[in-house]
C-alpha positions as CSV (number, residue, x, y, z in Angstrom):
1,X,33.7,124.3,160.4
2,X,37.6,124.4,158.9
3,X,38.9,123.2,156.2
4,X,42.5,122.0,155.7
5,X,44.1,122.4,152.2
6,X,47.2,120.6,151.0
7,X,48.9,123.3,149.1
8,X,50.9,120.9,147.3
9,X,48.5,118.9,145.7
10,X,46.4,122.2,144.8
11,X,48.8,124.4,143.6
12,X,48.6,123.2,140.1
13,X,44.9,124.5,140.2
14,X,45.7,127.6,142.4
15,X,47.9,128.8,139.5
16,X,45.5,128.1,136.7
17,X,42.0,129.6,138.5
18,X,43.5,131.6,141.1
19,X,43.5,131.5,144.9
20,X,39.6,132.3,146.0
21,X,38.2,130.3,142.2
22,X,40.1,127.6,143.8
23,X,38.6,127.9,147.5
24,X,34.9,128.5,145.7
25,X,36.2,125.2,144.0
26,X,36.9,123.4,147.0
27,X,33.7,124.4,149.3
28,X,31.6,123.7,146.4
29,X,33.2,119.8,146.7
30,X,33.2,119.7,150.4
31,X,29.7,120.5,150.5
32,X,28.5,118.0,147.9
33,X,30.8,115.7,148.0
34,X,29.3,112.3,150.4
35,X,30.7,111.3,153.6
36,X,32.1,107.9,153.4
37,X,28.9,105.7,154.1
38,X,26.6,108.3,151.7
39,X,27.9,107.0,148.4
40,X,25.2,105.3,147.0
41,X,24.0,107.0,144.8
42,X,25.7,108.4,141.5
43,X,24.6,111.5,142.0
44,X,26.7,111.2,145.5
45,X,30.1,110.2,143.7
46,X,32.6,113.5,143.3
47,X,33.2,112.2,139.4
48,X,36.3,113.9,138.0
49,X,35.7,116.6,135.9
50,X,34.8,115.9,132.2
51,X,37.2,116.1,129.6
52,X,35.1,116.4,126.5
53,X,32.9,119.0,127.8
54,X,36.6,121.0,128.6
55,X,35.3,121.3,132.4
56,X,38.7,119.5,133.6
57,X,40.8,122.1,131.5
58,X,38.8,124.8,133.4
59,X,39.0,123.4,136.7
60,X,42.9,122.1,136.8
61,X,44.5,124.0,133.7
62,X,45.5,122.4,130.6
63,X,47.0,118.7,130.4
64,X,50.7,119.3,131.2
65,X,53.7,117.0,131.7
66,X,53.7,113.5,131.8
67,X,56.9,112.6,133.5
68,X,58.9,114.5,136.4
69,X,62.0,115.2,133.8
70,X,62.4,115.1,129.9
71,X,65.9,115.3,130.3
72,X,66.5,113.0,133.6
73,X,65.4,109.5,134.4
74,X,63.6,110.6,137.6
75,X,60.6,108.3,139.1
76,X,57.8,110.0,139.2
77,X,56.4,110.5,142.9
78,X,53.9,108.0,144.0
79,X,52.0,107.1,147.2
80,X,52.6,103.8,148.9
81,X,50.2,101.4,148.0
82,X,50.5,98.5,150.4
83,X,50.3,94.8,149.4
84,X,50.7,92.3,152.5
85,X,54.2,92.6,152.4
86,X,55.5,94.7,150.5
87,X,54.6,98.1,148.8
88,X,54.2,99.9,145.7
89,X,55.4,103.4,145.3
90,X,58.4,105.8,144.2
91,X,59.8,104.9,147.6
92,X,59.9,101.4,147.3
93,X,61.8,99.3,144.5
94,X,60.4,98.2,141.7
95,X,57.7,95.2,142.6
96,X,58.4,91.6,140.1
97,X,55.2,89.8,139.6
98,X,54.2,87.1,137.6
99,X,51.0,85.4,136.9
100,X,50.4,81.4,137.2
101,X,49.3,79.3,134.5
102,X,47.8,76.9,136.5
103,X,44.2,75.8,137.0
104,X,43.4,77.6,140.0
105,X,41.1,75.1,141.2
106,X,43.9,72.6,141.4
107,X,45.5,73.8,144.6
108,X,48.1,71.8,144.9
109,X,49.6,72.5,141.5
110,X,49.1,75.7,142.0
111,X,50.8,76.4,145.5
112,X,53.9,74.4,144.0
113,X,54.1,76.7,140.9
114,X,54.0,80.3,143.1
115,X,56.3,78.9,145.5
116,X,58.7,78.1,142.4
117,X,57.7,81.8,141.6
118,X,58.6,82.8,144.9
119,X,61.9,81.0,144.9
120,X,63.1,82.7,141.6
121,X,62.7,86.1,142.9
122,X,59.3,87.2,142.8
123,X,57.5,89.4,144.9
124,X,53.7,88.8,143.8
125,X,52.1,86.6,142.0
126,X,48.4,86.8,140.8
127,X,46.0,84.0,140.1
128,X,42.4,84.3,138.0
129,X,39.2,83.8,139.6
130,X,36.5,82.5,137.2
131,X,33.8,81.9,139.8
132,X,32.9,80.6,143.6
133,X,34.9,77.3,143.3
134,X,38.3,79.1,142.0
135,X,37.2,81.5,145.3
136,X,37.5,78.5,147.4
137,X,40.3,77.5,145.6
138,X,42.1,81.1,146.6
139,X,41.7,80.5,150.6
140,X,42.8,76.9,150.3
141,X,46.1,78.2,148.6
142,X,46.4,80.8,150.6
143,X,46.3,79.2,153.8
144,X,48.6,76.5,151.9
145,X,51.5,78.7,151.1
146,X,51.8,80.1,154.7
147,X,51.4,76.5,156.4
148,X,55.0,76.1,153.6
149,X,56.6,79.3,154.7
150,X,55.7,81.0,152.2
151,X,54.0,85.0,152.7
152,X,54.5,86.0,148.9
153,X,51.2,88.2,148.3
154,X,48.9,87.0,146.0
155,X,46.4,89.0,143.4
156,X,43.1,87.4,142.4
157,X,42.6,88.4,138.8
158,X,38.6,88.8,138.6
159,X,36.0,89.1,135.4
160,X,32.4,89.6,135.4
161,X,32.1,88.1,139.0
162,X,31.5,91.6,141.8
163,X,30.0,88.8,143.9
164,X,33.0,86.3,144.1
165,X,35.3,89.5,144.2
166,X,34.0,90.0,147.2
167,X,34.9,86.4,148.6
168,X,38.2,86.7,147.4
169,X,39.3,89.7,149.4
170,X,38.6,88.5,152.8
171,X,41.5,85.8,151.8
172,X,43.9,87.2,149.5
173,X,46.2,90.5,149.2
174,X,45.1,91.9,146.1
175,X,42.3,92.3,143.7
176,X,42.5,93.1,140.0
177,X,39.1,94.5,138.1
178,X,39.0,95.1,134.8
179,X,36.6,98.1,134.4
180,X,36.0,96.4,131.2
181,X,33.9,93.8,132.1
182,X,33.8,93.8,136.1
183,X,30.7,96.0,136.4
184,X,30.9,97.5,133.1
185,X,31.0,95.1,130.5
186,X,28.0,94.3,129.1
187,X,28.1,93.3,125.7
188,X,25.3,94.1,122.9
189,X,24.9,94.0,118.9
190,X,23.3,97.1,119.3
191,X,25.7,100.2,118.8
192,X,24.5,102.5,121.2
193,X,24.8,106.4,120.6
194,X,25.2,109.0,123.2
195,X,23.4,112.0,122.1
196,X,24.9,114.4,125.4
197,X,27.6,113.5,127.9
198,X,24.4,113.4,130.3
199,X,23.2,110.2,128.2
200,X,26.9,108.2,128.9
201,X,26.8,109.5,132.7
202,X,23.4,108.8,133.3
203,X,24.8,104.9,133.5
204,X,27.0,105.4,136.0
205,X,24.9,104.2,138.9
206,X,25.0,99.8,138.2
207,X,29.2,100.9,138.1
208,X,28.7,102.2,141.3
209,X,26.3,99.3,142.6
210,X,28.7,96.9,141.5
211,X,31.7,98.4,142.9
212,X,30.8,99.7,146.2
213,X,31.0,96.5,148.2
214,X,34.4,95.5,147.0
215,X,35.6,99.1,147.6
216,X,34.2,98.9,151.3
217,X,35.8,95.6,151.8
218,X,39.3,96.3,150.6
219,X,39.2,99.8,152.4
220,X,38.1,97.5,155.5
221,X,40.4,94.7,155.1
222,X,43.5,97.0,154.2
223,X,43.7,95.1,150.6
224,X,44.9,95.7,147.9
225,X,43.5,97.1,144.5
226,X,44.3,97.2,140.6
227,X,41.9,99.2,138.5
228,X,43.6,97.3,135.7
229,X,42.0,98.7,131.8
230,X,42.8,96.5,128.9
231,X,42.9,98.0,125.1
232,X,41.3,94.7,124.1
233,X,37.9,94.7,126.4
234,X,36.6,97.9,126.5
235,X,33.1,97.6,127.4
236,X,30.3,98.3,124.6
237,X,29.4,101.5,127.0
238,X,32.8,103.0,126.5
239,X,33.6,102.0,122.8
240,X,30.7,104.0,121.8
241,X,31.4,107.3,123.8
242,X,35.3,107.4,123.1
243,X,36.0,104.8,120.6
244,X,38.7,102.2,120.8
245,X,41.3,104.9,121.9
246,X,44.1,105.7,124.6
247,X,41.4,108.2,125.7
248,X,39.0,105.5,126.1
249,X,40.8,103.6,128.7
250,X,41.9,106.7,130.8
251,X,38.4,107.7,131.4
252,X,37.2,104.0,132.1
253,X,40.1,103.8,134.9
254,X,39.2,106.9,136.3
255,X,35.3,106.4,136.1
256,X,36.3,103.5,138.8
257,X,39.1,105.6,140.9
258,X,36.2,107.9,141.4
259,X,34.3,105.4,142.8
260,X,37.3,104.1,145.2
261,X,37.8,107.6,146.8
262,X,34.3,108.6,147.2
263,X,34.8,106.1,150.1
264,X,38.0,107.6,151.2
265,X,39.8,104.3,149.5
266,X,43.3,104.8,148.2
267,X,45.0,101.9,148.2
268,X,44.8,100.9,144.3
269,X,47.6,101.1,141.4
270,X,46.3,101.6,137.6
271,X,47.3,99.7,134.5
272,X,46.4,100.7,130.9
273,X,47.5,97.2,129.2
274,X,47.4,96.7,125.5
275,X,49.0,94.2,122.9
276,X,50.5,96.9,120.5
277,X,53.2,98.6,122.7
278,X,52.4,102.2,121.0
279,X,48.9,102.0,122.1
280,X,50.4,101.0,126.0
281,X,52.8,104.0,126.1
282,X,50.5,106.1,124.6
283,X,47.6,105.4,127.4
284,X,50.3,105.0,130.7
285,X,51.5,108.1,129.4
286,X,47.9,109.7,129.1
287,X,46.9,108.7,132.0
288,X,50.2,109.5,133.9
289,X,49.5,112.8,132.6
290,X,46.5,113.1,133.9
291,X,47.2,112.4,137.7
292,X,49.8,115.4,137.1
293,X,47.0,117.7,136.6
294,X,44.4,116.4,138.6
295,X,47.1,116.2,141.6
296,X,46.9,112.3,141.8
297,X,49.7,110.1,142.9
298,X,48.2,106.6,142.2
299,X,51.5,104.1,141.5
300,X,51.6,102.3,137.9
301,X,51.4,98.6,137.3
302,X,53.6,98.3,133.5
303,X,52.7,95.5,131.3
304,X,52.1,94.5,127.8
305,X,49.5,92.5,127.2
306,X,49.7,88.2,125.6
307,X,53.2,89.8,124.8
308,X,53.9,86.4,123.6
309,X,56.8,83.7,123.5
310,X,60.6,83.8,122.9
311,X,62.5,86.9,121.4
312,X,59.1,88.3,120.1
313,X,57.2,88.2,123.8
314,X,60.7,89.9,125.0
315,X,61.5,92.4,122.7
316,X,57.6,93.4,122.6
317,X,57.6,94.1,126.5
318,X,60.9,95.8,126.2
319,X,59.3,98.5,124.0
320,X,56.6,99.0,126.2
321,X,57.7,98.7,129.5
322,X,61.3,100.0,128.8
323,X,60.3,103.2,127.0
324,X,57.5,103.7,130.4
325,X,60.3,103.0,132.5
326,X,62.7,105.9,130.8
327,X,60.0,108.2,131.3
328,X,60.2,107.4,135.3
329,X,57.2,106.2,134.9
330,X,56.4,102.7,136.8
331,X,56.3,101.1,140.1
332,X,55.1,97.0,139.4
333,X,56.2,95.3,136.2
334,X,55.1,92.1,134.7
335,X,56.8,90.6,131.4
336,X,53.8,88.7,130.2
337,X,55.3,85.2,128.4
338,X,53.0,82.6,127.3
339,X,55.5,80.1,128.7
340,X,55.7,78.9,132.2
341,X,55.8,81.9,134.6
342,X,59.4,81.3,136.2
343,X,60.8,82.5,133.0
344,X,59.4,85.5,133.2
345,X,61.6,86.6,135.6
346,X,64.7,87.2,133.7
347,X,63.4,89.7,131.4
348,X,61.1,91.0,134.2
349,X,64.2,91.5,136.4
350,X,66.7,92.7,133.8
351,X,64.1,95.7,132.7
352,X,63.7,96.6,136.4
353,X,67.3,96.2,137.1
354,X,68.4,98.4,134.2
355,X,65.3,101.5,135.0
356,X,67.2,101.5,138.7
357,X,70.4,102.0,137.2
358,X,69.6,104.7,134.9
359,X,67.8,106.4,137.6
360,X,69.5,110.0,137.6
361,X,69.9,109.7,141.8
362,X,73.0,107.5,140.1
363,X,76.0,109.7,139.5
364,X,77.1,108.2,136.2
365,X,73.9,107.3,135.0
366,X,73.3,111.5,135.4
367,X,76.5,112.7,133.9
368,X,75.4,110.6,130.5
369,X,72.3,112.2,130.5
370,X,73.4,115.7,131.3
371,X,75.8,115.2,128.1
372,X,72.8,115.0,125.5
373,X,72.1,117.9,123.6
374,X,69.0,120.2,125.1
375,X,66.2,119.4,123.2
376,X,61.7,120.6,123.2
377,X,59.9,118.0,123.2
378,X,57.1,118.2,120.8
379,X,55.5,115.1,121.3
380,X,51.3,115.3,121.8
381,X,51.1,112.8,124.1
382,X,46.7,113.2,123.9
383,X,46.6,112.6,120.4
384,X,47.3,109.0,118.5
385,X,47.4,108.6,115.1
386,X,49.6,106.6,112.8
387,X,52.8,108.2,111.4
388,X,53.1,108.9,108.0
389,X,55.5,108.9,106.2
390,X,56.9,109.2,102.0
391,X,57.5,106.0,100.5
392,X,59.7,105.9,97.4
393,X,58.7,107.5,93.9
394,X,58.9,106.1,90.6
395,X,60.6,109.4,88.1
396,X,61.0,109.7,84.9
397,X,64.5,108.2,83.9
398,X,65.1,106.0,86.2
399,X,66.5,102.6,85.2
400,X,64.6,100.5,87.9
401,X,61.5,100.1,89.7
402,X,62.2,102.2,93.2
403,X,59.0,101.9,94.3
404,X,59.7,98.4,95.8
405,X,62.2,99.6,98.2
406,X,59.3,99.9,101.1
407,X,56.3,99.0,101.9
408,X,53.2,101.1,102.8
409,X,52.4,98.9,105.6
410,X,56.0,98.4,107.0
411,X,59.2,97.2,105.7
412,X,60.9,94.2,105.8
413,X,64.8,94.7,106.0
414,X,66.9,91.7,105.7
415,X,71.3,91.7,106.7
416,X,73.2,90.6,104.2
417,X,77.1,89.7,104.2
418,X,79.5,89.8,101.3
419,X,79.8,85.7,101.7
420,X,75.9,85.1,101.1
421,X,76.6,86.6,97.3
422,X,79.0,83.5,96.5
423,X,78.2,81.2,93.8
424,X,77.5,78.2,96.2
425,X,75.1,80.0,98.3
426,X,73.2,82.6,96.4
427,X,70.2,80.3,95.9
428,X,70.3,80.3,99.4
429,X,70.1,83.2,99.9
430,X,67.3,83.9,97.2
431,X,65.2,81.1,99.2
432,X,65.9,83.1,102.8
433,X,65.1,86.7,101.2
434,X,61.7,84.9,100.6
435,X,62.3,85.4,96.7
436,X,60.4,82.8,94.0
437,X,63.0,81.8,91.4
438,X,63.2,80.2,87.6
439,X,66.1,79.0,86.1
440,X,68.0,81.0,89.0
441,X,66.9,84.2,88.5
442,X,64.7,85.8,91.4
443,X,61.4,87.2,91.2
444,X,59.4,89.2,94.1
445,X,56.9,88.0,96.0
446,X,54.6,89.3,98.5
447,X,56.5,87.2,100.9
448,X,60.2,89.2,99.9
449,X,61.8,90.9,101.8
450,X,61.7,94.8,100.7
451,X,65.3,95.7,101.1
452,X,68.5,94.4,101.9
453,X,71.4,96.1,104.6
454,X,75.1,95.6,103.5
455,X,77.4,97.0,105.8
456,X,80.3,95.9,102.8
457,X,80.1,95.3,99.8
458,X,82.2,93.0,97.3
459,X,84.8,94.5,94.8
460,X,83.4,95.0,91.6
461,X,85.8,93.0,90.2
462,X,83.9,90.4,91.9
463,X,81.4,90.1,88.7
464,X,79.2,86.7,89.9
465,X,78.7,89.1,93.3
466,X,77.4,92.0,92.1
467,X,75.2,90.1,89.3
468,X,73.2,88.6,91.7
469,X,72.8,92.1,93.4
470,X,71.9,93.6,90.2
471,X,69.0,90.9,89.8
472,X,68.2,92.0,93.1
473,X,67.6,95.7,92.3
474,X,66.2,94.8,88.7
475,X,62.9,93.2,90.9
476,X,62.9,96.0,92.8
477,X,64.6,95.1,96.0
478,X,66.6,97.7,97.3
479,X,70.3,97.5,98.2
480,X,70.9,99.6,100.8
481,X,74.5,100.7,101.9
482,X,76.6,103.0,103.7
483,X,77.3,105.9,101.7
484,X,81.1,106.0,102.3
485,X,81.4,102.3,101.0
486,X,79.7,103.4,97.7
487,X,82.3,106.4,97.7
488,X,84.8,103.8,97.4
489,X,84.0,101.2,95.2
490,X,80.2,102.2,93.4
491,X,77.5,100.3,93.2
492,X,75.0,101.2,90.7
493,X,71.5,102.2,91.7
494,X,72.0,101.1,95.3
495,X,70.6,103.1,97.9
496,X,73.2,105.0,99.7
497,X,72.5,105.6,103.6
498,X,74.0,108.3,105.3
499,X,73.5,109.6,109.2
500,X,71.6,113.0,109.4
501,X,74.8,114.2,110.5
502,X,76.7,113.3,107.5
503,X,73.3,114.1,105.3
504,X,73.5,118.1,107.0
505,X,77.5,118.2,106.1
506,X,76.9,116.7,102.7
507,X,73.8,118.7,102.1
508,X,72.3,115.3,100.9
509,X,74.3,114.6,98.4
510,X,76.8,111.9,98.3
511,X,79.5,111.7,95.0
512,X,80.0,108.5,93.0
513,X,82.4,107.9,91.3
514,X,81.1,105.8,88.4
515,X,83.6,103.8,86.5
């Protein structure tokens, strides 16, 4: 018997254990880890080390980076992941999909709305699969779109159905599970409490029973799989062990990655989806993390979950996505709209076009980036908590009520131009800050907006102007303005804003001159 060892997937743990910990490490798998058709039993499944119980951090070292370069947009290295088609992986562009809106049952419909998909520019598109008809439903468009020319790939998007998942892959490209509520979602009333680590791994066998078929059929069939987590279905199971946390959906994916290369499968991607774009980068980045020390190279699908519609559904997915996709994190991206799919491609497009541009393989792209200053960075990427931070305080002397100027559970900031102050269109402008008013004057409501940003200011000799600021600040909306403005022509008890550039040359303090 001989034994092969990649040394550059295991020289991570070779560093941290040392050269014959690590071979002990590695017989010790190879002889209790199951041949391909053995794992049937839990007990069968080489399960990553645990995290809580600090065995991971014993066997592969402390949790390290989470992206190839801090200071260089650089994709992180992936395996290709192949998809009818086309491919997933740092080797391969970044994949465009959408999803259709369609009732999957309706074939018709639904082959004319991925072929419009198709002809915008995308390269996969998923459908959902609630049950045996929508199964059906799959073949028929399947068979449909290549009768029309069409080989786009497709991905059947599958909940609490292992059975139909199954029918499903002999027909379509791709699979999505949510380890949510695929095999491990039951739901209860009863909060369940894990006395030991044993308790919560004792459970791991249904998982395993309800995965293993689709796992041996898409190894078969060459398909394709996305262990997909979502921040908003975690399954009762998980929610009690690790709480609704980044954490949480890491070791759900994983749970199920174990259970795809216990059969020698490797043709899956992960996602770590949520609604609130901190929660998603937090998790991607988690999880990328993770692969890093474990010596995985699984590709990423990007997404923010019901992003939702217009500038808010955009912006929202920017956040998330873009900030994954500075890290060089990222190999599939989906802007999730709730409008029809084809417009998801423009955002979708731009975010992939702009990550490939910034890429620091690009020799301008590199030179920006080699210009910023050398910075640690001192981010904990395994902890999430909210940031805190000092909110105004209310000190003896002062003339108004500063404690107005922000709000404990987020600001509201409104623009504000020199022309909005005018006698014709200061009630206006009351009504648009959200303000109640009587007899003119404004009054704060919950509904007002905190603060107000003027780049300018009007002259002082403009009195009917700066009145209706000074009402402003009198119920405790803050005026906030450039500090070099208020140099120039004061406005009193405005809040002057300064870069921390100009704060560290001016030692915080900014001179007024008061006339």
């Amino acid at each position: 018997m001989f034994f092969v060892i990649c040394l550059s997937t295991c020289s991570l743990a070779i560093n941290y254990l040392g050269f014959d910990t690590w071979i002990t490490f590695i017989f010790a798998q190879a002889s209790t880890a199951p041949k391909e058709s053995e794992a049937r039993l839990a007990t069968d499944v080489f399960w990553s080390p645990s995290w809580k119980s600090g065995d991971r951090d014993k066997t592969f070292g402390p949790i390290g980076k989470y992206c190839e370069d801090v200071n260089f947009v650089t994709r992180r290295k992936t395996r290709t992941v192949n998809c009818g088609p086309i491919n997933f992986g740092s080797e391969h562009p970044i994949v465009r999909q959408t999803m259709a809106t369609t009732n999957t049952a309706d074939v018709e419909a639904t082959i004319e709305q991925v072929m419009r998909c198709a002809d915008t520019g995308f390269d996969l598109v998923r459908i959902t699969v609630q049950g045996k008809r929508e199964a059906d439903a799959a073949a028929k468009i399947r068979e449909g779109l290549f009768k029309k020319g069409y080989d786009i790939p497709l991905c059947a998007d599958m909940h609490f159905q292992p059975k139909v998942a199954l029918m499903v892959a002999d027909c379509l490209e791709k699979i999505r599970i949510n380890p949510g509520n695929f095999a491990d979602g039951r739901k209860d009333f009863e909060e369940k409490i894990y006395e030991t680590e044993e308790d919560y791994f004792s459970e791991r066998q249904y998982l395993l029973d309800a995965m293993y078929p689709l796992v041996e059929r898409c190894r078969d069939l060459n398909r394709c799989m996305r262990i997909g987590t979502n921040h908003g279905s975690l399954s009762s199971r998980v929610l009690s062990f690790y709480g609704d946390t980044p954490r949480g959906m890491v070791e759900s994916a994983l749970e199920f990655a174990d259970i795809c290369r216990s059969q020698d499968y490797h043709n899956f991607v992960f996602s770590m989806k949520a609604s609130n774009p901190l929660v998603m980068v937090q998790s991607y980045r988690l999880l990328a993390a993770e692969q890093y020390r474990m010596g995985w190279d699984y590709p990423l699908h990007l997404g923010v979950t019901e992003a939702g519609e217009g500038e808010d559904g955009r912006m929202k997915s920017a956040v998330g996505i873009g900030t994954l996709l500075a890290d060089g994190l990222g190999d599939t991206i989906r802007v999730s709209l709730t409008e029809d799919p084809e417009y998801e491609f423009e955002p979708c497009n731009r975010l992939a076009e702009i990550a490939e541009s910034r890429l620091a393989i690009n020799p301008d792209a590199k030179k920006k980036q080699a210009a910023v200053k050398s910075y640690k960075d001192t981010r904990d990427i395994t902890a999430y908590q909210r940031r805190a931070g000092s909110l105004p305080e209310q000190r003896e002397g002062d003339v108004i009520d500063v404690r107005g100027f922000l709000h404990r559970d987020g600001s509201v900031l409104s623009v504000v131009t020199p022309e909005m102050l005018s006698k014709e269109n200061v009630q206006y402008l009351y009504q648009e800050l959200g303000c109640k008013t009587a007899v003119g004057m404004p009054f704060k409501d919950v509904a007002t907006s905190d603060s107000i940003y003027m780049s300018t200011i009007p002259p002082s000799s403009d009195t009917e102007a700066r009145t209706a600021l000074r009402r402003l600040i009198e119920v405790s909306v803050g005026v906030i303005v450039p500090a070099a403005e208020l140099e120039k022509d004061p406005l009193p008890n405005a809040v002057a804003l300064l870069s921390l550039e100009e704060a560290v040359a001016k030692n915080g303090e900014v001179s007024l001159r008061i006339v």
